[in-house]
C-alpha positions as CSV (number, residue, x, y, z in Angstrom):
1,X,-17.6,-2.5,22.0
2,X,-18.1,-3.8,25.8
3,X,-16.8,-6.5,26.7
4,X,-19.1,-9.5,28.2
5,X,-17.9,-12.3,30.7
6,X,-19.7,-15.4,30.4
7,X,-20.9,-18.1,33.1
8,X,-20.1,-21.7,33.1
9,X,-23.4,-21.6,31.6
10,X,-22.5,-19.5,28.8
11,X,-24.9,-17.0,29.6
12,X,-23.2,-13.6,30.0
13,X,-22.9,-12.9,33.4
14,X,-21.5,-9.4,33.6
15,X,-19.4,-6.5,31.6
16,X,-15.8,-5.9,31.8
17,X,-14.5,-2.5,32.7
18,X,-17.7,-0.5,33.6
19,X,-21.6,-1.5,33.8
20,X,-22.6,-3.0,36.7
21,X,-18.5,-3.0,37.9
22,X,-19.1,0.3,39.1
23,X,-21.7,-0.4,41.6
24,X,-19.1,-2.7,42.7
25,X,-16.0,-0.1,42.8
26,X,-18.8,2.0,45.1
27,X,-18.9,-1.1,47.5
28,X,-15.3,-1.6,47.1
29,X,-15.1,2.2,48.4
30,X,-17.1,1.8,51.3
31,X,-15.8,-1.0,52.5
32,X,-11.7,0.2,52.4
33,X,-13.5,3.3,53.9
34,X,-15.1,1.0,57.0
35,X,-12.3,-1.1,57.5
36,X,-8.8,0.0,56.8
37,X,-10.1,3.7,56.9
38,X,-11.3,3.0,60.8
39,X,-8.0,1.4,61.7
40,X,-6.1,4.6,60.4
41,X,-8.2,6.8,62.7
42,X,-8.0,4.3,65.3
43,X,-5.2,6.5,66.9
44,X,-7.8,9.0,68.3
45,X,-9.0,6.0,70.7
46,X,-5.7,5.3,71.7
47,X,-4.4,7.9,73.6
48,X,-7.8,8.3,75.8
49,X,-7.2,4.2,76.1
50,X,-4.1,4.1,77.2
51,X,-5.2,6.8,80.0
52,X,-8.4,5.3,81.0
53,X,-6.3,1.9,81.3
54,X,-3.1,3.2,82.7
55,X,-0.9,1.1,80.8
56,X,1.8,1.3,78.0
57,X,1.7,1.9,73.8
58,X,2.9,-1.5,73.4
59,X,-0.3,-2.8,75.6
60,X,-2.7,-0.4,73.5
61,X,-1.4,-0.7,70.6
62,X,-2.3,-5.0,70.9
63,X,-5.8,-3.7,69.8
64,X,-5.0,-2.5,66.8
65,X,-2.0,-5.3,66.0
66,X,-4.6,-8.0,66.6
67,X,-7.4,-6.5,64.0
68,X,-4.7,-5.8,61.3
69,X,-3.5,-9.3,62.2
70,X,-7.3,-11.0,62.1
71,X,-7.9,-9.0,58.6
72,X,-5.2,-11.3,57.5
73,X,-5.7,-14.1,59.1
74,X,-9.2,-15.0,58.1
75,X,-8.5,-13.3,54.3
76,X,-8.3,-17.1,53.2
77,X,-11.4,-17.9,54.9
78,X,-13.2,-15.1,53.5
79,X,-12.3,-16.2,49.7
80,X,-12.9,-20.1,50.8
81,X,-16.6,-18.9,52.1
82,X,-17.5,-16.5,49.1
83,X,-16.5,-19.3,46.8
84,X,-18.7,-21.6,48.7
85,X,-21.7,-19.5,49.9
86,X,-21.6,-16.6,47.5
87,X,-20.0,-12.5,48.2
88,X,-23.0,-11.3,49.1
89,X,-24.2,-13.1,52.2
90,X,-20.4,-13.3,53.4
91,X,-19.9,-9.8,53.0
92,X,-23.6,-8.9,55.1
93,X,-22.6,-11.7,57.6
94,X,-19.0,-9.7,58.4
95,X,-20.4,-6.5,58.2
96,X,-22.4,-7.7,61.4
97,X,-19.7,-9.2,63.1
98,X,-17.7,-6.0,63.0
99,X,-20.5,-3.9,64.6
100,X,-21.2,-6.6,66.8
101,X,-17.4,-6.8,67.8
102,X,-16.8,-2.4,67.9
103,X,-20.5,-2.4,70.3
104,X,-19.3,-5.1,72.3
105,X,-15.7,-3.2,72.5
106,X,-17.3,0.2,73.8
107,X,-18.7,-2.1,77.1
108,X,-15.1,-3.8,78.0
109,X,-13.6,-3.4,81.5
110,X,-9.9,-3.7,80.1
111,X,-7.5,-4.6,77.4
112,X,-8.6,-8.4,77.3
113,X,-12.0,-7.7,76.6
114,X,-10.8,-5.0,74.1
115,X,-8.3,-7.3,72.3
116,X,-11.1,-10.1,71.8
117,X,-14.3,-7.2,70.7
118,X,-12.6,-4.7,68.7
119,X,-9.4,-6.5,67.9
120,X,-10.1,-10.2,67.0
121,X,-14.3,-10.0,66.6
122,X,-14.4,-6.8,64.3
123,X,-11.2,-7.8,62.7
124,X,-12.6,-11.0,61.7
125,X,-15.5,-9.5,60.4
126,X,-13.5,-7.0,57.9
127,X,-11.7,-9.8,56.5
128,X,-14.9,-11.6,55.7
129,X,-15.7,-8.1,53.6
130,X,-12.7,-6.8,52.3
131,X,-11.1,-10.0,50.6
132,X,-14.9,-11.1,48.5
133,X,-15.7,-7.4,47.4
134,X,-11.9,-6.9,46.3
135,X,-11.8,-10.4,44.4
136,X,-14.8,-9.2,43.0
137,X,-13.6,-5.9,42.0
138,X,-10.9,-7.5,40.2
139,X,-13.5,-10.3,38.1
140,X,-15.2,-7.2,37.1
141,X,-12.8,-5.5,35.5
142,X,-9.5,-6.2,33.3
143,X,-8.2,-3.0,31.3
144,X,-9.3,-0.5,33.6
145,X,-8.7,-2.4,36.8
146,X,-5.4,-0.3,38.0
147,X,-8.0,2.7,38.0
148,X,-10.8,0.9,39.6
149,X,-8.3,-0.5,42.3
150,X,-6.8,3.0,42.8
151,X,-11.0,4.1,42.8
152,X,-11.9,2.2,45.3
153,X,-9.1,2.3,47.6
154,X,-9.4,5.6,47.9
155,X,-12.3,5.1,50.5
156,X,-9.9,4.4,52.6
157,X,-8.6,8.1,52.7
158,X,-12.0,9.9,52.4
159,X,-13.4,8.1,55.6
160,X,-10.2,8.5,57.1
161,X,-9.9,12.2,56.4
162,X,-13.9,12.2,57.8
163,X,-13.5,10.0,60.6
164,X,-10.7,11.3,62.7
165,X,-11.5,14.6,63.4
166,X,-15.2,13.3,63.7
167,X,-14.2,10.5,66.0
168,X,-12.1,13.0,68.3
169,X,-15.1,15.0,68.5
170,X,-17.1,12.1,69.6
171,X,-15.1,11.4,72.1
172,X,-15.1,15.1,73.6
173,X,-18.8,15.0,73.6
174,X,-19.5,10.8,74.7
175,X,-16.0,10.0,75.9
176,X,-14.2,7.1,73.8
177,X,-17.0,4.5,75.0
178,X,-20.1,6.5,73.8
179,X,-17.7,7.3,70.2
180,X,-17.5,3.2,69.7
181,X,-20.8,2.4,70.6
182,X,-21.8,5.0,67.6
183,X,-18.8,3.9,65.7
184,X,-20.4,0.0,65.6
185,X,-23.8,1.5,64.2
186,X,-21.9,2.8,61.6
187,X,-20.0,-0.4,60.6
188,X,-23.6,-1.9,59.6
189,X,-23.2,0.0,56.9
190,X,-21.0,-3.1,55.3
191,X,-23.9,-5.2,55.4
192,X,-25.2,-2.3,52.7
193,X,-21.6,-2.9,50.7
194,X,-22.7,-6.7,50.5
195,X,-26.4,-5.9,49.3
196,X,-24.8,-4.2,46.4
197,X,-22.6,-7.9,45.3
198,X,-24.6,-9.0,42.6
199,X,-24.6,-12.6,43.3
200,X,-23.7,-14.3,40.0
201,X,-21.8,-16.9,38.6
202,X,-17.7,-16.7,38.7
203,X,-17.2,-14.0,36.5
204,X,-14.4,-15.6,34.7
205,X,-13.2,-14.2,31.3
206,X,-13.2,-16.9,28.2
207,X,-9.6,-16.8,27.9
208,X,-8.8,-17.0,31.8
209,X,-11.6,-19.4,32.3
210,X,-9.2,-22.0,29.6
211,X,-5.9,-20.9,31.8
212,X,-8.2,-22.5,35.0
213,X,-9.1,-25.2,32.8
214,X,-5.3,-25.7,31.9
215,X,-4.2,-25.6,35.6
216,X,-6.5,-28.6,36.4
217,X,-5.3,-30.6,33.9
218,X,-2.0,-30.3,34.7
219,X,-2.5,-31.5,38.4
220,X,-4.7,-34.2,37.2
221,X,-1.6,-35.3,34.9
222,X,0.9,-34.5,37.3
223,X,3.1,-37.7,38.1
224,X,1.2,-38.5,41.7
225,X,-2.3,-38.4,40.3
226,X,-3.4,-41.4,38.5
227,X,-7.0,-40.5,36.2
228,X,-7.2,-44.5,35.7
229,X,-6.9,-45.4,39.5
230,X,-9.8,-46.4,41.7
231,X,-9.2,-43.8,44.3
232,X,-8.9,-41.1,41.6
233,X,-12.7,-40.0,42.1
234,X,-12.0,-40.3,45.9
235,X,-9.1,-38.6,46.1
236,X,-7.9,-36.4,43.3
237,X,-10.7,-34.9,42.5
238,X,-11.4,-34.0,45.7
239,X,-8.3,-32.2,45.8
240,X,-9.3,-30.1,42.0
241,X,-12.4,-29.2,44.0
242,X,-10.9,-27.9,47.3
243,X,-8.2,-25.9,44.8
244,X,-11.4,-24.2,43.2
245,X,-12.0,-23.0,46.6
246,X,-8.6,-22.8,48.1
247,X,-5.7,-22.7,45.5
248,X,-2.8,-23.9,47.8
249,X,-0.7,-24.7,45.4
250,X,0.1,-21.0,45.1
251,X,2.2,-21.9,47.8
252,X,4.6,-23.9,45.3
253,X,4.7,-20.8,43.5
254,X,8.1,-18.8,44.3
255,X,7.0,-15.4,42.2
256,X,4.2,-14.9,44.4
257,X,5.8,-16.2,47.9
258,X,8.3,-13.6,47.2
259,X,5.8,-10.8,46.7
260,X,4.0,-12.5,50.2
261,X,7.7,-11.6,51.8
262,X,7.3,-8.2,50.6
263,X,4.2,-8.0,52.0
264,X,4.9,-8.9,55.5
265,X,7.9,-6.3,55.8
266,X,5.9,-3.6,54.1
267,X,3.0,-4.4,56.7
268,X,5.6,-4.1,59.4
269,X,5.6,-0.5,58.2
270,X,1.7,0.6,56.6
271,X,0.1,0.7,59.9
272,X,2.3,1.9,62.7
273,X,2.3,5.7,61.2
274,X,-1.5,6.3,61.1
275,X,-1.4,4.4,64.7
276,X,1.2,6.7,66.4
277,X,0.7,10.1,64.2
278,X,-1.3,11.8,66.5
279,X,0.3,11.0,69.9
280,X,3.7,11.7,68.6
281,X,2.0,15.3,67.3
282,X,0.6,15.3,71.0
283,X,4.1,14.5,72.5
284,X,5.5,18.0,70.3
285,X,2.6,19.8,72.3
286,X,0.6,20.2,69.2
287,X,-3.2,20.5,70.1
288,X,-5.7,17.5,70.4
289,X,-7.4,18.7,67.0
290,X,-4.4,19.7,65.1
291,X,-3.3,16.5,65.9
292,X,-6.1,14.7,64.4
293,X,-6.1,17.1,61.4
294,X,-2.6,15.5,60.7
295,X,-4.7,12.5,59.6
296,X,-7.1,14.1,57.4
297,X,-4.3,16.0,55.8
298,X,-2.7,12.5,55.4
299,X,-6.2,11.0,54.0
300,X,-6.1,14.1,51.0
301,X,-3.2,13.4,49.5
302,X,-2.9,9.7,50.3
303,X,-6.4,10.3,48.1
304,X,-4.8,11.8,45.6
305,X,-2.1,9.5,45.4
306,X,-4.0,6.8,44.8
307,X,-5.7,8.7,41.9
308,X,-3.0,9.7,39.9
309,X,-0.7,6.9,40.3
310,X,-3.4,4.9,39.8
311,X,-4.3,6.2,36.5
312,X,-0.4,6.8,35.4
313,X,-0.3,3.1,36.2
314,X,-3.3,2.1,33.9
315,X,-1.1,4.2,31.0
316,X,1.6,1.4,30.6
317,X,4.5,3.7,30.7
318,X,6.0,1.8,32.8
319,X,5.8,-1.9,34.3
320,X,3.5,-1.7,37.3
321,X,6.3,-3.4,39.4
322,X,8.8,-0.6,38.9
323,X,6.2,1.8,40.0
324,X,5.7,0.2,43.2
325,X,9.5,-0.1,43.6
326,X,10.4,3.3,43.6
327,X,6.7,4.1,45.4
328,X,7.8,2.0,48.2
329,X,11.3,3.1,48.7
330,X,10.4,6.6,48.3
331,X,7.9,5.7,51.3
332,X,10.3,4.5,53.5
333,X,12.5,7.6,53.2
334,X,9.8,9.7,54.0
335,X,8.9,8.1,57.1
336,X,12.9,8.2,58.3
337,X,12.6,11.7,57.6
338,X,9.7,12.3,60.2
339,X,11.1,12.3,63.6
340,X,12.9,16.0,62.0
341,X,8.9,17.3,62.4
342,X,8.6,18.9,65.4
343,X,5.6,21.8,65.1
344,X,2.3,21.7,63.5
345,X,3.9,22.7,60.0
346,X,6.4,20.5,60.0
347,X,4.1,17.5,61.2
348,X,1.8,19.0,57.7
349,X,4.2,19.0,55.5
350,X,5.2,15.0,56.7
351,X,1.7,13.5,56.8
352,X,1.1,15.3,53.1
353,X,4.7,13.5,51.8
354,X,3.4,10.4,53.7
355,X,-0.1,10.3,52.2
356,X,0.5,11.6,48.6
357,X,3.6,8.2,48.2
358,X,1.6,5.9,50.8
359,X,-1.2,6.4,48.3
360,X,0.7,5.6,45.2
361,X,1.7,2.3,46.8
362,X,-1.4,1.1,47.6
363,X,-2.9,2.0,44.4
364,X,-1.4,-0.4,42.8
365,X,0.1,-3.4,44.8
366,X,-3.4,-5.7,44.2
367,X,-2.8,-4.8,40.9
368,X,0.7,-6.3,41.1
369,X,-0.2,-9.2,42.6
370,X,-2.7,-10.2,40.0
371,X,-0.2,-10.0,37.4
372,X,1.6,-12.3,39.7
373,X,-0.6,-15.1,39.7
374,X,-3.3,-14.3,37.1
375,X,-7.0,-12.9,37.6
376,X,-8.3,-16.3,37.8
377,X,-6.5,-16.9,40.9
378,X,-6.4,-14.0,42.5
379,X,-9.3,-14.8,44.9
380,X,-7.2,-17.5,46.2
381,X,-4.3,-15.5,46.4
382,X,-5.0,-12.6,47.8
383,X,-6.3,-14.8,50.8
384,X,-3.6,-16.3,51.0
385,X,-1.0,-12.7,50.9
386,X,-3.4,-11.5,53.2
387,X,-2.4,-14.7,55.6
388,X,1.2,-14.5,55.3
389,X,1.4,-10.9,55.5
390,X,-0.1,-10.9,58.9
391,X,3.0,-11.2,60.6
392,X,3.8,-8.7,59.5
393,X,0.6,-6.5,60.4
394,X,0.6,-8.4,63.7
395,X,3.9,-7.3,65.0
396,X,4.7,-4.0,63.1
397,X,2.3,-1.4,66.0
398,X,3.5,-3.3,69.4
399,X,7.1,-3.9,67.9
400,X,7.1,-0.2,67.4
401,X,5.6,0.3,70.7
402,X,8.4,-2.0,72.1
403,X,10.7,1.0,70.5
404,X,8.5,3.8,72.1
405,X,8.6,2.4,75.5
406,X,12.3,1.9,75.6
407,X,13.6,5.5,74.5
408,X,10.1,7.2,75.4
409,X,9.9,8.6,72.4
410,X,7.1,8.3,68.9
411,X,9.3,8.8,67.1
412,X,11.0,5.5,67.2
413,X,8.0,4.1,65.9
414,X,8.2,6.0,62.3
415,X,11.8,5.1,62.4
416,X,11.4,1.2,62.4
417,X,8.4,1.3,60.2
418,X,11.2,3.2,57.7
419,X,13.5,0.8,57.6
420,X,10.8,-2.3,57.4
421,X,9.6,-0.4,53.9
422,X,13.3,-0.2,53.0
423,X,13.7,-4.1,53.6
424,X,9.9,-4.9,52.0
425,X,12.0,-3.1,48.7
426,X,14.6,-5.2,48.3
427,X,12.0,-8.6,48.0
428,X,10.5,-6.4,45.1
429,X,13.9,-5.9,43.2
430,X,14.3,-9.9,44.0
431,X,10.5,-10.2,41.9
432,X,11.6,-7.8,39.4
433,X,14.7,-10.2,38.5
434,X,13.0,-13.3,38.0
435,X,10.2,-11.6,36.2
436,X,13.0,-10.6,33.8
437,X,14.7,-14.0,33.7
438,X,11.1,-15.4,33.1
439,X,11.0,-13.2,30.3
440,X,14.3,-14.1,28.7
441,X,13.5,-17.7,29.1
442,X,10.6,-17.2,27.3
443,X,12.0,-15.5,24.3
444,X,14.9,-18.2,24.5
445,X,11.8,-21.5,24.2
446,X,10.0,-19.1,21.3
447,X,13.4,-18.7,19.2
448,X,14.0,-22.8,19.7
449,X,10.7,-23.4,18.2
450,X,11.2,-21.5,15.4
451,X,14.4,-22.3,14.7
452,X,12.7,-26.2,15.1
453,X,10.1,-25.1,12.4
């Protein structure tokens, strides 16, 4: 029997696990596809910019740093605004900004310009897409949501196994101005992805919908807030209403500012691969379009990755957080490993290793995260991961650019986003302990009552 979420109204307002949900696992797609799938292939424009400019990796590489960083950055005010305005006209309104920002980008006279169009405008404008249409993803859906994460995520590696060898051919034929300039046009295509949002009413299970209810009684009865005092309506309930829209007492919550730590680290290591692939393929003397095969060999089994591990996760064998554990430590091995590539072959068989476990860790680490803080919450919280965690996507490509510059080599770059992965483990195992002390202090409170009754 399908399952039916129901409105503060108490109308139904949508179906769990499929209906409608998958018109909204096909936006999902297309939107990891047109933002985190364009940053991957980014890497084509940065060796012709860093020509055209003159200057260093670390200087290029700010582009990319600051729209990773931006994506984060505004996450919360993406959530804030879809919880305010509605998804849909968020969603529209950023997939303009972005192609206003990449059009804008394709006319700059140097890096400045570049850093404020591409980097900060069309960043801004994928973190006022990505963070609605995944928080809706995961309203719609509750037992098949590790699938329809994995799903929709893997939009990201279809564009990017499209996009790079199409973008280097753009460039050839239009140079790396002419490329952008197409490039915006086809970001307006996210204004589509917010057409297909289905404005309704906070899709908000029964049961989840009492756990809310229970969270804003206890900060109305918490010791501070007095219901019977004269400032109450002034005050506290102001407060409730701005945590409908911004939860920041997540903040308080040490479960999920632990995962936020492994978030930062493991940003420190995501992006600065798929930024320095190609020119380090370029460096080995491997040519222009084998390099930017690399990347769509990457985007297959990243693909792939996110398939199966997605669905391996939705079978419950094993807790979701141990999966992501060994996922992410396998990761940062394999990136260690890749300064040993040195032809074409080699560089294939790394960037299929790299995809197939890169995949398998993003597949599932939103999923984590709402079994951190709870689907009710998650809108808030993934804002919020998606703030802290910009340090981390905000330093990782010019810190290994720093690295480059000094020894003159790519390869440093794959070696410091290794160890960062390594690091971004050990905050996991730290998660995985007090989820299990949780659990025994659990079972410890249930035995006391019964012992009681």
């Amino acid at each position: 029997m399908e399952l039916q979420r129901k409105s503060r109204t108490g109308q139904p307002a949508g179906t769990l696990d499929g209906g409608y949900g998958w018109f909204i696992v096909l936006s999902t797609f297309l939107v990891f596809g047109l933002t985190f799938g364009v940053i991957k292939s980014f890497g084509v424009f940065f060796v012709e910019i860093q020509h055209y400019f003159a200057t260093t990796a670390t200087a290029s590489s700010w582009i990319t740093s600051i729209s990773v960083a931006t994506v984060h950055f505004g996450a919360p005010v993406g959530s804030a605004l879809s919880a305010y305005f509605g998804h849909r006209p968020v969603v529209m309104a950023g997939g303009l900004l972005s192609s206003i920002g990449m059009v804008a980008g394709s006319y700059a006279q140097d890096l400045l310009q570049l850093y404020i169009t591409v980097g900060f405008l069309t960043g801004f404008g994928y973190a006022l897409t990505w963070t609605p249409t995944v928080t809706m993803l995961g309203w719609y859906f509750e037992k098949r949501r590790p699938v329809a994460n994995a799903l929709a995520s893997t939009g990201e590696c279809l564009l990017t196994f499209i996009l790079t060898p199409s973008f280097q051919f753009m460039v050839d034929q239009y140079s790396w101005r002419g490329a952008m300039l197409i490039l915006g046009a086809l970001q307006l295509n996210l204004c589509l992805c917010g057409a297909l949002l289905r404005p309704l009413n906070r899709h908000v299970p029964p049961k989840e919908l009492e756990e809310e209810k229970e969270h804003e009684l206890e900060l109305l009865t918490q010791p501070h807030i007095d219901c019977k005092s004269s400032n109450f309506k002034k005050s506290d309930a102001l407060k409730v209403k701005i945590i409908r829209y911004v939860d920041y007492t997540l903040i308080a919550n040490a479960r999920f500012m632990v995962y936020s730590m492994f978030g930062v680290f493991a940003a420190l290591g995501f992006f600065a691969p798929s930024l320095f692939l190609v020119p380090y393929a370029r460096s080995q003397g491997v040519e222009e379009y084998q390099a930017a095969a690399l990347m769509s060999i990457s985007a297959v089994l990243d693909l792939l990755g996110r398939v199966l591990f997605g669905w391996v996760a939705n079978l419950r064998l094993v807790k979701t957080v141990h999966q992501l554990i060994v996922t992410v430590i396998l990761l940062g091995i394999v990136l260690l490993l890749c300064p040993l590539a040195t032809t074409f072959t080699q560089l294939a068989l790394f960037s299929a290793g790299y995809g197939l476990v890169f995949g398998a860790t993003v597949a599932i680490h939103i999923t984590v995260l709402a079994e951190v803080v709870g689907v009710e919450r998650l809108g808030s919280a993934l804002g919020f991961f998606m703030l802290i965690r910009s340090s981390g996507g905000l330093l990782g490509p010019p810190l290994a650019g720093i690295f480059i510059d000094k020894i003159s080599d790519y390869s440093a770059g794959f070696l410091m986003a290794g160890v960062a992965l390594l690091v971004s483990a050990l905050f996991l195992l730290v998660l995985q302990q007090m989820n299990k002390k949780g659990t025994e202090k659990g079972k410890d409170v249930n035995l006391e009552n019964e012992e009681r009754t």
